[in-house]
DRENVEX-27473 format. One record per atom (N, C-alpha, C, O): residue in three letters; z, x, y. Coordinates in steps of 0.05 Angstrom, whole numbers, plus 32768, in hexadecimal, padded with zeros to 4 digits. Layout:
N
AlaZXY
...
end
This chain:
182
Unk800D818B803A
Unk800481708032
Unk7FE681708031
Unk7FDC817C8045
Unk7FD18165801D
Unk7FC2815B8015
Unk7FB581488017
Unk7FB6813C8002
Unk7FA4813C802C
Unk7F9D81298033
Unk7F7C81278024
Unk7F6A81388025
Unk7F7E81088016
Unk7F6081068005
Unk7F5F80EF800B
Unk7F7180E08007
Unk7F4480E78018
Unk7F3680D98028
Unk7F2E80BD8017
Unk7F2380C18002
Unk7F3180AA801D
Unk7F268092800D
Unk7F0D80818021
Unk7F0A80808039
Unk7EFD8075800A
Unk7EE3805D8015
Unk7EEC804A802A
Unk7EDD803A8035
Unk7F0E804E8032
Unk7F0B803C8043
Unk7F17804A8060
Unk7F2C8057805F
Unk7F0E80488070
Unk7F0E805C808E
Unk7F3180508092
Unk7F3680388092
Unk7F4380638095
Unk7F5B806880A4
Unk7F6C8069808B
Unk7F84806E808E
Unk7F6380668070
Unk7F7880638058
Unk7F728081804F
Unk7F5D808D804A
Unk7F8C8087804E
Unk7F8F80AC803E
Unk7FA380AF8029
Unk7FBA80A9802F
Unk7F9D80B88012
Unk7FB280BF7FFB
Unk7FC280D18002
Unk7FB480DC8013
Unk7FD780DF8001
Unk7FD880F8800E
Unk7FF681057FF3
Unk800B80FE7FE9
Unk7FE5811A7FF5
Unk7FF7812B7FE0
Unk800E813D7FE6
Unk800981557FE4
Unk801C813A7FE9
Unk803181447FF0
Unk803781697FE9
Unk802981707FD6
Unk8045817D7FF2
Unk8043819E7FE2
Unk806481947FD7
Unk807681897FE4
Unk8064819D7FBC
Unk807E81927FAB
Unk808181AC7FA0
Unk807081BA7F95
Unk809B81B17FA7
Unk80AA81D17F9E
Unk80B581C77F8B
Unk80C281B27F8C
Unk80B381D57F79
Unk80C081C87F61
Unk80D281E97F4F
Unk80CB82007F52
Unk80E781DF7F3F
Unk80EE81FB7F2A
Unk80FF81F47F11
Unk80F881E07F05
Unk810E81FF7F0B
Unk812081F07EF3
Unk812781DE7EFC
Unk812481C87EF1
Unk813381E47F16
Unk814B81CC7F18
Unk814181BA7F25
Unk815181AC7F31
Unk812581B27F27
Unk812181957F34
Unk810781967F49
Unk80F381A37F43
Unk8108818C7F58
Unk80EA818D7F6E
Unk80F781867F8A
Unk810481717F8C
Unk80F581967FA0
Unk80F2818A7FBD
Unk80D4818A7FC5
Unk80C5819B7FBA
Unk80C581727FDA
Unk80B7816D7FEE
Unk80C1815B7FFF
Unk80D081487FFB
Unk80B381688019
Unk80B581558029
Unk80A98138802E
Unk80948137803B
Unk80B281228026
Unk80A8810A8025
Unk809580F78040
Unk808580E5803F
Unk80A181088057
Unk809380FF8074
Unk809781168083
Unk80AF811B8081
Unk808E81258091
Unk808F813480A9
Unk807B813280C0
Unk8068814180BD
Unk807A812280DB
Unk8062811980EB
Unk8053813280F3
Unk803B813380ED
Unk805B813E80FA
Unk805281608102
Unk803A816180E8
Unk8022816480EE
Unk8040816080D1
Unk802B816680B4
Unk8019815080AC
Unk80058153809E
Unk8023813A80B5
Unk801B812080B6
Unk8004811F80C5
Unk7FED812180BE
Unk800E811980DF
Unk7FF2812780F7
Unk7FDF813380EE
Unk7FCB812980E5
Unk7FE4814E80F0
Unk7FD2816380E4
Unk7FC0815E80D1
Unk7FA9816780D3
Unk7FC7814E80BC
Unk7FBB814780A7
Unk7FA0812880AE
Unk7F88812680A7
Unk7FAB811C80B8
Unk7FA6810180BE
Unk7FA080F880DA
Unk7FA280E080DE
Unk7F9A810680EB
Unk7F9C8103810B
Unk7FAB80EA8116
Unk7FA580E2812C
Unk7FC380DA8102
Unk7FD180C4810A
Unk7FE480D38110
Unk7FE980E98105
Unk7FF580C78126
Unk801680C98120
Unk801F80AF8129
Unk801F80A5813F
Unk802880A58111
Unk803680888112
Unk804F808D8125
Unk805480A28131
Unk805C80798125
Unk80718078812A
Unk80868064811E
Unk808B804E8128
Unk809380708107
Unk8095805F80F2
Unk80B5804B80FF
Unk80C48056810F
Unk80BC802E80F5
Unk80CA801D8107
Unk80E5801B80E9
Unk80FE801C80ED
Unk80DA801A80D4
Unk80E8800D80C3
Unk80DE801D8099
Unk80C780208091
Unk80ED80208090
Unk80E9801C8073
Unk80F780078064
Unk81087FF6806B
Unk80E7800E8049
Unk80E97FF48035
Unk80EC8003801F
Unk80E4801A8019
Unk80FB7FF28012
Unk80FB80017FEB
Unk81087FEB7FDF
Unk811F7FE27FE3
Unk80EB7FDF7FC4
Unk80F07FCE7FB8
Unk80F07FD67F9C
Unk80EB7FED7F95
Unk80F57FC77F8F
Unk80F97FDA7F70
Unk80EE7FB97F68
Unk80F77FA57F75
Unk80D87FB57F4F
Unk80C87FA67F3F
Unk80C77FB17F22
Unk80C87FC97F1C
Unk80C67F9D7F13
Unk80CB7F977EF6
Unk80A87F9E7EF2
Unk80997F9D7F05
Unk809D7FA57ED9
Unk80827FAB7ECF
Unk806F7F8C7ED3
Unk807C7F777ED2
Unk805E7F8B7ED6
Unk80537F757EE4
Unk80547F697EFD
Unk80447F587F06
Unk806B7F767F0D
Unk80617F677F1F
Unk804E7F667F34
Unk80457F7C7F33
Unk80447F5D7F44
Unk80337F607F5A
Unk80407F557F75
Unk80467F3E7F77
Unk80417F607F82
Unk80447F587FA2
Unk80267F5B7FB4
Unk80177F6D7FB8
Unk80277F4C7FB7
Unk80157F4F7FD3
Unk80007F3D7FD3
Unk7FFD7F327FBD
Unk7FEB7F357FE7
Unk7FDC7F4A7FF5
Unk7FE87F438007
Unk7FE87F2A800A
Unk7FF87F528019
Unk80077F508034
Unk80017F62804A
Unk7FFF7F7B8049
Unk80007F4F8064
Unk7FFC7F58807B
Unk80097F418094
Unk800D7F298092
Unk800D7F5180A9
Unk80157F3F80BC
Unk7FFD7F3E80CF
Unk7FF07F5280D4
Unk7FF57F1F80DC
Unk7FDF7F2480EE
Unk7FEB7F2D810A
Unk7FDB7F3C8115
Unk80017F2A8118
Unk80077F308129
Unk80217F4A8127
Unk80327F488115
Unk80227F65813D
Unk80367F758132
Unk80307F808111
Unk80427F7D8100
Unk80107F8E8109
Unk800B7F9980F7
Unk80157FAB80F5
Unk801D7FB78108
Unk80187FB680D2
Unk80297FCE80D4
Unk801C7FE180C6
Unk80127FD980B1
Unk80197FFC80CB
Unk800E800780BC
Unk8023801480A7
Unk8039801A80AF
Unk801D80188086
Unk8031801B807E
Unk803180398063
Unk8020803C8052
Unk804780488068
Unk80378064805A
Unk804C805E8041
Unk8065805C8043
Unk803C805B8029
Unk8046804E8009
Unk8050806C7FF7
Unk804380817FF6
Unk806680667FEB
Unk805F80777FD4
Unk807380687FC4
Unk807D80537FC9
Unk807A807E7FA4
Unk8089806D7F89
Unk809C80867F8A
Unk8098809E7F8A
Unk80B780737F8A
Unk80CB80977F87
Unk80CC80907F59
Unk80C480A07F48
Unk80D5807A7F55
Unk80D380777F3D
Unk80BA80637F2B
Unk80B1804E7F35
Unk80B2806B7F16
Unk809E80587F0D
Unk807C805A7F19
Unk8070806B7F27
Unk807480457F0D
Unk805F80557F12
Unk804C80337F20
Unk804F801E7F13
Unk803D80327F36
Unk802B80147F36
Unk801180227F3D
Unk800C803A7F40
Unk7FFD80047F41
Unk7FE2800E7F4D
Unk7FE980017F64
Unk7FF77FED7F62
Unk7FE1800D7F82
Unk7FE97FFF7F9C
Unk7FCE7FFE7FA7
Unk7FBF80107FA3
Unk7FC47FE77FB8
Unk7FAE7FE37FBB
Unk7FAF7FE17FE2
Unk7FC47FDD7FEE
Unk7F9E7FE37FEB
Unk7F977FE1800A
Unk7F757FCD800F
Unk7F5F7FD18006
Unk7F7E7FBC801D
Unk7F657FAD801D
Unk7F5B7FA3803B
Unk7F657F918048
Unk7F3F7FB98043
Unk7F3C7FB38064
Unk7F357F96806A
Unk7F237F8A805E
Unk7F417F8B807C
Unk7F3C7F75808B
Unk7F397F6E80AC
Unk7F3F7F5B80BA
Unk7F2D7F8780B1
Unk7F1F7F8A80D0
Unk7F087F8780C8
Unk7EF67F9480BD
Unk7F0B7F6980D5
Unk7EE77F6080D8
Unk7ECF7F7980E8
Unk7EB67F7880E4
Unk7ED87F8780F3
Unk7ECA7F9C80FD
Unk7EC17FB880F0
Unk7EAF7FC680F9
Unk7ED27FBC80D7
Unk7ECA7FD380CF
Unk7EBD7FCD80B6
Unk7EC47FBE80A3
Unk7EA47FDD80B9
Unk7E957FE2809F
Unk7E947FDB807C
Unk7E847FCF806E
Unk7EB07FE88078
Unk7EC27FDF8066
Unk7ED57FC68062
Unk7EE67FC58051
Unk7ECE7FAD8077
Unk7EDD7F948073
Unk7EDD7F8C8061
Unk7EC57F89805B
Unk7EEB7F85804F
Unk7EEB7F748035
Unk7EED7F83801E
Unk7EE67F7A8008
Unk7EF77F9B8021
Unk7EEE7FAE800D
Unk7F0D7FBC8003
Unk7F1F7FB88014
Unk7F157FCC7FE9
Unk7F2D7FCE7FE2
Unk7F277FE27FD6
Unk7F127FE87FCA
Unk7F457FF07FDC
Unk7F4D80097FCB
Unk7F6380087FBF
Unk7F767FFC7FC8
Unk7F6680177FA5
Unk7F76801A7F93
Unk7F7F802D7F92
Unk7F71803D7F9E
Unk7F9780397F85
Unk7FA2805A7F7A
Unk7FBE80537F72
Unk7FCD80437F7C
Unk7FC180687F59
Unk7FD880617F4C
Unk7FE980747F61
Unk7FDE80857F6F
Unk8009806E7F61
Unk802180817F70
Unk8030807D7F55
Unk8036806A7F48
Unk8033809A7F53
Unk805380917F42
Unk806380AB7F47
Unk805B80C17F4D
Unk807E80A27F44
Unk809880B87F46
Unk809280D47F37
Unk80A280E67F3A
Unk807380DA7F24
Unk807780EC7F27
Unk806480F97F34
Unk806C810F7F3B
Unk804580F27F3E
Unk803880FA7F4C
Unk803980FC7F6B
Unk802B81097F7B
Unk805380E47F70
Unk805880EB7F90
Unk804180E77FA6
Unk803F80E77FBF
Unk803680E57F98
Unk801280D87FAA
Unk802880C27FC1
Unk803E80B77FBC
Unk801B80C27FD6
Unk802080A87FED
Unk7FFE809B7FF7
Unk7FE880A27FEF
Unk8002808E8003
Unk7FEE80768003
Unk7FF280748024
Unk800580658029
Unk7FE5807F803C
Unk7FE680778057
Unk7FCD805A8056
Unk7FB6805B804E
Unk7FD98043805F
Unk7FCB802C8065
Unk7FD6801B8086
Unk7FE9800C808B
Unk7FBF80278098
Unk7FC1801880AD
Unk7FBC7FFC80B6
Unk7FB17FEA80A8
Unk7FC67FFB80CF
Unk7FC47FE180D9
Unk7FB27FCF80CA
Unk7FAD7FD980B5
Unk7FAA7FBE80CC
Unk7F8F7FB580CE
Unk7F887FA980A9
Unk7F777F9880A6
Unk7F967FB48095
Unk7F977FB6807F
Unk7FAE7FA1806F
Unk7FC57F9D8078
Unk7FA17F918050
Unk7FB67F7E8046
Unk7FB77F9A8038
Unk7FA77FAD8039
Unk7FD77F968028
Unk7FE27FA88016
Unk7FEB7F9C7FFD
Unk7FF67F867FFE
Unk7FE97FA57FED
Unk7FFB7F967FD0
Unk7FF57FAE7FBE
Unk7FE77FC17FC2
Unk80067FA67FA4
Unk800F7FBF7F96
Unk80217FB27F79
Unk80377FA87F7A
Unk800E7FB77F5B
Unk80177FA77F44
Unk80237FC67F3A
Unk80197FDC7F3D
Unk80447FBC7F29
Unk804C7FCD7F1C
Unk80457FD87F02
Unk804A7FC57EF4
Unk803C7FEF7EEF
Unk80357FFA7EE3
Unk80437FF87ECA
Unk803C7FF27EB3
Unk805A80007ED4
Unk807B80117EBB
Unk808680037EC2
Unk80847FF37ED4
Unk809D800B7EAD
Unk80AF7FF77EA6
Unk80B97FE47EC4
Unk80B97FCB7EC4
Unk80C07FF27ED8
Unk80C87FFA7EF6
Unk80C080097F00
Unk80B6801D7EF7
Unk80C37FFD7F1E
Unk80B2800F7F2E
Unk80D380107F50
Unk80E27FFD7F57
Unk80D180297F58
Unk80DC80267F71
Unk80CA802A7F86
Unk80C280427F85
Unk80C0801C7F98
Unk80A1801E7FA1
Unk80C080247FC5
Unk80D580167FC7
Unk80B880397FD7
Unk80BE80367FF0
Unk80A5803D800A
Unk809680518007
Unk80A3802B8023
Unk8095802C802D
Unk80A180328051
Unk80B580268059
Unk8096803F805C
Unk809680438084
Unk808B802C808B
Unk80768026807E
Unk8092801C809D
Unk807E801480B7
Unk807E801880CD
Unk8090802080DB
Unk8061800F80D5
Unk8060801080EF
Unk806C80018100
Unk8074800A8115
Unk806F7FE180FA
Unk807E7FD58109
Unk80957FCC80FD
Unk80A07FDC80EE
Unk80A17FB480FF
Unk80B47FA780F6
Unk80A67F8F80E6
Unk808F7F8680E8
Unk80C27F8480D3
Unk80B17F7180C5
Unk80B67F5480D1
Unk80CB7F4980CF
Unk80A07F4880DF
Unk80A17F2580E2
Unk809C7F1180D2
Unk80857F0880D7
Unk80A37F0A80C7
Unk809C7EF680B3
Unk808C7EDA80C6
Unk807D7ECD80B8
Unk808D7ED680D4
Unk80827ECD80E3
Unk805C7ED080EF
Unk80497EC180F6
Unk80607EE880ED
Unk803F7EF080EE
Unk80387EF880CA
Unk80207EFC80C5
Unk80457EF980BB
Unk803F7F068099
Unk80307EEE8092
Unk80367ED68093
Unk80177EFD808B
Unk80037EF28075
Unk7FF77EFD805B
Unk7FF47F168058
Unk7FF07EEA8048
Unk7FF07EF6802B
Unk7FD27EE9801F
Unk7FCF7ED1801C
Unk7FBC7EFC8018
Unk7FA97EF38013
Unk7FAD7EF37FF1
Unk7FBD7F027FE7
Unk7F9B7EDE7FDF
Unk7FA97ED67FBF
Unk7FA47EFB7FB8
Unk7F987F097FC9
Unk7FAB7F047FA6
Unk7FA27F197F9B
Unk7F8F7F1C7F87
Unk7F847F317F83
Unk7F897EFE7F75
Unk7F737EFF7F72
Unk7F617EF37F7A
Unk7F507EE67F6E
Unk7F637EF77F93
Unk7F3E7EEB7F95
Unk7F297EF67F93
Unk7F257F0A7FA1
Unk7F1A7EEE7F85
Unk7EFF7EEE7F7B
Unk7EE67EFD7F8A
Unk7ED37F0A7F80
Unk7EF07EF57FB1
Unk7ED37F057FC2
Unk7EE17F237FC7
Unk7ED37F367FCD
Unk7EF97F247FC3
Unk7F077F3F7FC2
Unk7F057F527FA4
Unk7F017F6B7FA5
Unk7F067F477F92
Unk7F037F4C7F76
Unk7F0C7F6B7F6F
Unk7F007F7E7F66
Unk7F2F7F657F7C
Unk7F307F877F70
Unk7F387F867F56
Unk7F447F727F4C
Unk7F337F9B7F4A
Unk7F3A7F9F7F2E
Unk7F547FAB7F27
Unk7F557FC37F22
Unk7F6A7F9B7F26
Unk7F877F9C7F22
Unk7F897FAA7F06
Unk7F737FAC7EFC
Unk7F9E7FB57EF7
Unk7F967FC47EE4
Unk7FB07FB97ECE
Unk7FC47FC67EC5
Unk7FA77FA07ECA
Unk7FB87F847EC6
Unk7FB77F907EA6
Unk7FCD7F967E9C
Unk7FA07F947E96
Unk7FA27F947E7C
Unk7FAA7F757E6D
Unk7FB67F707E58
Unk7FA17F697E7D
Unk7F987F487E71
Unk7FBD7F347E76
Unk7FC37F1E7E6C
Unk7FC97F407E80
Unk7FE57F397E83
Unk7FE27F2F7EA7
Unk7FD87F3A7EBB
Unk7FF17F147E9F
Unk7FF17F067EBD
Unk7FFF7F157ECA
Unk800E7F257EBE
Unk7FFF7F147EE7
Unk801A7F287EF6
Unk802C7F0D7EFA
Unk802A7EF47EFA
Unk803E7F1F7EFE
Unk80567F097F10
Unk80637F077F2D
Unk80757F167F35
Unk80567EF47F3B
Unk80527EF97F4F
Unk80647EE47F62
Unk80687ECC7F5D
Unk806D7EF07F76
Unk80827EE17F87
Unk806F7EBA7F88
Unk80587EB47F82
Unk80897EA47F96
Unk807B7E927F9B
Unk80697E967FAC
Unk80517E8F7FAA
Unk80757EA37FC4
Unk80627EAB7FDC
Unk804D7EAB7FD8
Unk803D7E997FDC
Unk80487EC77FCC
Unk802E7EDA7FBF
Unk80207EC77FAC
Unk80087ECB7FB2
Unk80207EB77F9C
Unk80197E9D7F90
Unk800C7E937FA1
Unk7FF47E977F9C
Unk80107E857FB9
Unk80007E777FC8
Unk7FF67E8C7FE1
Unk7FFB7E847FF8
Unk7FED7E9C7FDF
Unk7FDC7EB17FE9
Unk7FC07E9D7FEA
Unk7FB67E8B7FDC
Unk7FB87EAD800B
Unk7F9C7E9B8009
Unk7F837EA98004
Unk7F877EC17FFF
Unk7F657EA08005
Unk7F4D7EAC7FF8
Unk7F4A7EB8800D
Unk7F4F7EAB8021
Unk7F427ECE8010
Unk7F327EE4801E
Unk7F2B7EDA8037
Unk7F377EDB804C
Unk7F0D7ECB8032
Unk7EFF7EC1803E
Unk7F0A7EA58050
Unk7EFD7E9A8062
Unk7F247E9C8046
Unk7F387E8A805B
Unk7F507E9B806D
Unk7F5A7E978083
Unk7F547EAD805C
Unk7F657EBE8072
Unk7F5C7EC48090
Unk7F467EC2809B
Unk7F737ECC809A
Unk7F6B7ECD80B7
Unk7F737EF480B7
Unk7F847EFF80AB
Unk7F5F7F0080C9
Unk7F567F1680CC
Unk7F567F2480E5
Unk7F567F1780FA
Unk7F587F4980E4
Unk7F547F5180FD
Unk7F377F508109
Unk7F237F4C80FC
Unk7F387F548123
Unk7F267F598128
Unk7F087F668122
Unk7EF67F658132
end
């Protein structure tokens, strides 16, 4: 595995080694032992997710303030841009976002810890987007900052087409009203 470093301190792309031949491709999708090594984390992952979205859509920016999760992304089908956006008032990088496309065939994953909103607009036609966490999910502590806001200003790769976005995610709040880590 391949670990390539992003602008924002604890977020890593990580490339997976894909054996591939006629008949198809094996890698290993998680191994903590290579994980570690790569990343000096070892999570301890509680739960997965796998949602499948129509082209346009957008989910996110999601995080829980209490019981954060850190969460390691990839696309088994299709292709999106998945974004990570720090919101530890403490680190350097507060307020600041990263982007990278995953898709089923580049197998790229997306490690985004604690401390981080997440969201992720679909590309192709469909997308099967599955994710690890660190914790469990509370809906009770889940918060959703708008995706577009303005003091965040990431550059979604919309191509002038509205997304379609849950009610939830609709009433997402501004950056600068959300509530934050430390």
């Amino acid at each position: 595995m391949q670990t390539i470093a992003t602008p924002l301190d604890g977020v890593f792309v990580l490339e997976p080694k894909i054996f591939g031949d006629a008949r198809g491709f094996f890698f290993e999708s998680f191994n903590a032992r290579n994980f570690e090594a790569a990343t000096g984390i070892r999570p301890d992952f509680v739960q997965d997710n796998h949602s499948r979205s129509a082209r346009g859509v957008l989910r996110g920016l999601h995080y829980q303030i209490r019981q954060p999760q850190g969460k390691l992304v990839r696309v088994t089908a299709g292709e999106v841009f998945d974004v990570a956006v720090d919101i530890r008032k403490s680190s350097p990088t507060f307020g600041k976002w990263y982007g990278h496309v995953l898709t089923g065939e580049n197998k790229l994953q997306l490690w985004i810890p604690a401390g981080f909103a997440h969201g992720f607009v679909v590309l192709s036609e469909s997308a099967d987007f599955l994710y690890k966490t660190t914790d469990y999910w509370a809906p009770e502590f889940e918060r959703c900052i708008a995706w577009n806001d303005p003091d965040l200003a990431i550059d979604w790769p919309l191509a002038g087409v509205r997304p379609l976005v849950s009610a939830k995610d609709g009433q997402g709040v501004a950056f600068r009203n959300a509530e934050v880590f430390p």
